[in-house]
C-alpha positions in Angstrom: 116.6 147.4 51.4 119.0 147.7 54.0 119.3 148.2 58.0 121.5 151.3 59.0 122.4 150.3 63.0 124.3 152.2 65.2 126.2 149.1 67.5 129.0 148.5 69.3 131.7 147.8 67.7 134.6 145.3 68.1 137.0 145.8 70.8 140.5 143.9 70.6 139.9 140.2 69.9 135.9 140.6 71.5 133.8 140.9 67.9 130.7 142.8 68.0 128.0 142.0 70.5 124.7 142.8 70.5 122.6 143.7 73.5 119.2 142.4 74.0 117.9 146.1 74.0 120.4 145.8 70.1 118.4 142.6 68.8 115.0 144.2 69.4 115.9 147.0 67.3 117.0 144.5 64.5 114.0 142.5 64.5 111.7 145.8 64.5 113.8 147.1 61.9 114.1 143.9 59.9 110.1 143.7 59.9 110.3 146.7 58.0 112.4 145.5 55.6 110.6 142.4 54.8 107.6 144.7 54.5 109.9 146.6 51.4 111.9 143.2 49.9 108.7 141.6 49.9 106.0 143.8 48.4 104.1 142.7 44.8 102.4 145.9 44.7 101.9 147.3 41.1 102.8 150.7 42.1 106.4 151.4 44.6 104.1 154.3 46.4 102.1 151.8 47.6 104.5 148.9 48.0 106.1 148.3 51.9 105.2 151.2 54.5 103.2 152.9 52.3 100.3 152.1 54.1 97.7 154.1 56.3 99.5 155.4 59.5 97.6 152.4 61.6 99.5 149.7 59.9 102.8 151.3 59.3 104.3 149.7 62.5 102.2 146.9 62.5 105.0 144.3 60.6 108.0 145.4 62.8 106.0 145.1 66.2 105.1 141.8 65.2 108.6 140.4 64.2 109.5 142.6 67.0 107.5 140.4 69.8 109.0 137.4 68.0 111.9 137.8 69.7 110.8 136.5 72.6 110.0 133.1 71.4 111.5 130.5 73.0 112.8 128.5 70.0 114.0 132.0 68.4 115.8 133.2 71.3 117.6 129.5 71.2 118.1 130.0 67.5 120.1 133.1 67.4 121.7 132.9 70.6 125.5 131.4 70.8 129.2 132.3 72.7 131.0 133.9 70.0 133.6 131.1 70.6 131.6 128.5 70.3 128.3 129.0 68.7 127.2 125.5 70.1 126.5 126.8 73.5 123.4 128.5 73.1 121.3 130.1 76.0 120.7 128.3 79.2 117.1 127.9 80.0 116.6 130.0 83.2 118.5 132.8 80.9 116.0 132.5 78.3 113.1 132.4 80.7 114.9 135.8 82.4 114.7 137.5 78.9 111.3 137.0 78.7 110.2 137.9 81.7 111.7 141.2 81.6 109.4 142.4 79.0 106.9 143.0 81.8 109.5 145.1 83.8 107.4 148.1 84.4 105.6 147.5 81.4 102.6 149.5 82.2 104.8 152.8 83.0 106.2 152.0 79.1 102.8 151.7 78.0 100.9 154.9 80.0 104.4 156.9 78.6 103.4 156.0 75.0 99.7 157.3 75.7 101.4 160.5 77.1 103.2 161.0 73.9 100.5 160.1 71.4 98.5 162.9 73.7 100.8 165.3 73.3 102.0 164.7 69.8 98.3 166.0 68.8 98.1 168.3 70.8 101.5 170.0 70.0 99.6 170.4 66.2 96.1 171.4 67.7 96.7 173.9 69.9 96.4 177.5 68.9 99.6 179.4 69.2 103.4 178.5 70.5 103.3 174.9 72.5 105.7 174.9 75.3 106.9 171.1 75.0 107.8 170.4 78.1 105.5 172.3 79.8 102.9 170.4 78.0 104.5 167.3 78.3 105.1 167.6 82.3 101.2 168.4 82.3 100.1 165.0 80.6 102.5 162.7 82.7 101.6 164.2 85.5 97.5 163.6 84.9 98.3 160.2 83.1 100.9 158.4 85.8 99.6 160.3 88.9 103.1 161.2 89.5 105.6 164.1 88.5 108.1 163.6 85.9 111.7 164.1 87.0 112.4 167.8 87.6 114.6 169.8 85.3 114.4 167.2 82.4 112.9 167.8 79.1 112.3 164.5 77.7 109.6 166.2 75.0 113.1 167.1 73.3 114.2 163.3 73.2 111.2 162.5 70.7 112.3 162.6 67.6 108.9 161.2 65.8 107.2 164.1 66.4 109.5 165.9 63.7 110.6 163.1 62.1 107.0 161.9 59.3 105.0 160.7 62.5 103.8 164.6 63.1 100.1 164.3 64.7 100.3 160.4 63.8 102.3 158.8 66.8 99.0 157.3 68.0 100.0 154.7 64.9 102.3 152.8 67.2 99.5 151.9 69.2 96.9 150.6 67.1 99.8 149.0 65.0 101.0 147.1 68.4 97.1 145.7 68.7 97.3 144.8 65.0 100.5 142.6 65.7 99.6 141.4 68.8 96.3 139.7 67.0 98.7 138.9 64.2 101.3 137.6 67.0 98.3 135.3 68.4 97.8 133.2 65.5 101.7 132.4 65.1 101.4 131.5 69.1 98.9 129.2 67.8 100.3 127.5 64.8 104.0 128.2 65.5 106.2 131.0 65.0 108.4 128.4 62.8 105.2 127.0 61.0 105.5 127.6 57.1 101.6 127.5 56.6 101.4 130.3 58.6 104.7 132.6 57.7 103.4 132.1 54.1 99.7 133.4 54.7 101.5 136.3 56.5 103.3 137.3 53.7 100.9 137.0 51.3 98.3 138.8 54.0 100.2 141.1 55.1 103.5 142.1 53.5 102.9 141.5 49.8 99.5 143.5 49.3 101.3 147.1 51.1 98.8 149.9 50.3 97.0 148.0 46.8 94.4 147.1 49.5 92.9 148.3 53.1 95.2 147.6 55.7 91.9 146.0 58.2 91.3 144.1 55.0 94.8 142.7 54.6 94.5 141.8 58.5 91.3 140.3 58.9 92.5 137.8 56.1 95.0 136.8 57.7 93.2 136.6 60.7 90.2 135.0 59.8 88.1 137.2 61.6 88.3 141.1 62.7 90.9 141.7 65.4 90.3 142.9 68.7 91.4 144.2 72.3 92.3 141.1 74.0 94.9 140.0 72.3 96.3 144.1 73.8 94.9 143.3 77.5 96.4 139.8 77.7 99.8 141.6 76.6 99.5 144.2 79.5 98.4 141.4 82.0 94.6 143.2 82.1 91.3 142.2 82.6 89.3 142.6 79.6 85.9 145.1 80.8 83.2 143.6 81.1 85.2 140.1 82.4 85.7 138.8 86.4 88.9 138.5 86.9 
């Protein structure tokens, strides 16, 4: 398995530096590939992301998240001259605070696209993309989208093996948030728990039912709040 990236390179005596934006994409990516290296399934077309469309993404969003650990983000981090400085505190704490940075915008856009991605293969007829697209962020964010763009034509997935099936990145970000939980818990660094995860979830690939594979791990089946607490919400039902 291998990880295809498109980085910047070096420039002069400066090596190649990754942004933060960079070492997101690696981690999703690298969940991916420990999903493939680290399959015992009989069968290779049910070994790694051979799974149902609701667990697909569901590795890669969770070693994803894990970026923003504390102790990982100290781990990696260095000056290319001198790998013993690592991140300052306050830098740390900046990095992740930002993943809430209009994080409900990021969210409501996703909805937006897994709206239109089924619709685009539902409707009867020729689909104007962006015309369809302006309509749903419009209705869904209460405010027009920029005018003249076409940002439809920016989304790759729809084309790309997630036709009718980008809704999967949503239920495979509540799957690794409940997943995300129980390393919160026990400690992203805790061997216990990185083991049970493998043998849970990265093993098994598509020889068994992805819920099955997660409420193992989990201990119990997974829910919403693990989703709400991520977006800062108020669970229905709950006082805030």
């Amino acid at each position: 398995s291998i990880i295809v990236g498109n980085m910047r390179g070096p420039d002069g005596d400066t090596p190649s530096l990754l942004s933060f934006d960079d070492v997101l994409g690696l981690f999703h990516e690298f969940g991916h590939i420990l999903h493939h290296s680290l399959t015992r399934a009989h069968y290779a077309s049910l070994s790694g992301t051979n799974t149902e469309w609701d667990f697909v993404e569901m590795p890669s969003q969770t070693f994803e998240e894990m970026a923003y650990e504390p102790s990982i983000l100290e781990a990696i981090s260095g000056h290319y001259l001198d790998r013993t400085k690592k991140f300052p505190e306050n830098l740390i704490n900046n990095i992740i605070a930002s993943k809430d940075v209009d994080i409900g915008i990021i969210h409501t856009k996703r909805y937006i696209i897994s709206v239109m991605d089924i619709a685009s293969y539902t409707i009867p007829g020729p689909v104007n993309v962006t015309d369809l697209y302006n309509q749903n962020y419009t209705e869904m964010l209460g405010i027009p989208p920029i005018s003249g763009s076409h940002e439809a034509t920016t989304i790759d997935h729809f084309m790309g093996g997630y036709d009718a099936g980008y809704y999967s990145y949503l239920w495979s970000k509540v799957y690794a948030l409940n997943a995300l939980a129980v390393f919160e818990q026990k400690g992203t660094s805790d061997a216990t728990t990185g083991n049970r995860y493998r043998q849970w979830i990265l093993e098994p690939g598509n020889s068994k039912d992805g819920m099955d594979l997660l409420i193992g791990f989990l201990g119990k089946e997974p829910g919403l709040n693990a989703l709400y607490s991520y977006l800062h919400l108020t669970p229905p039902g709950k006082k805030r």
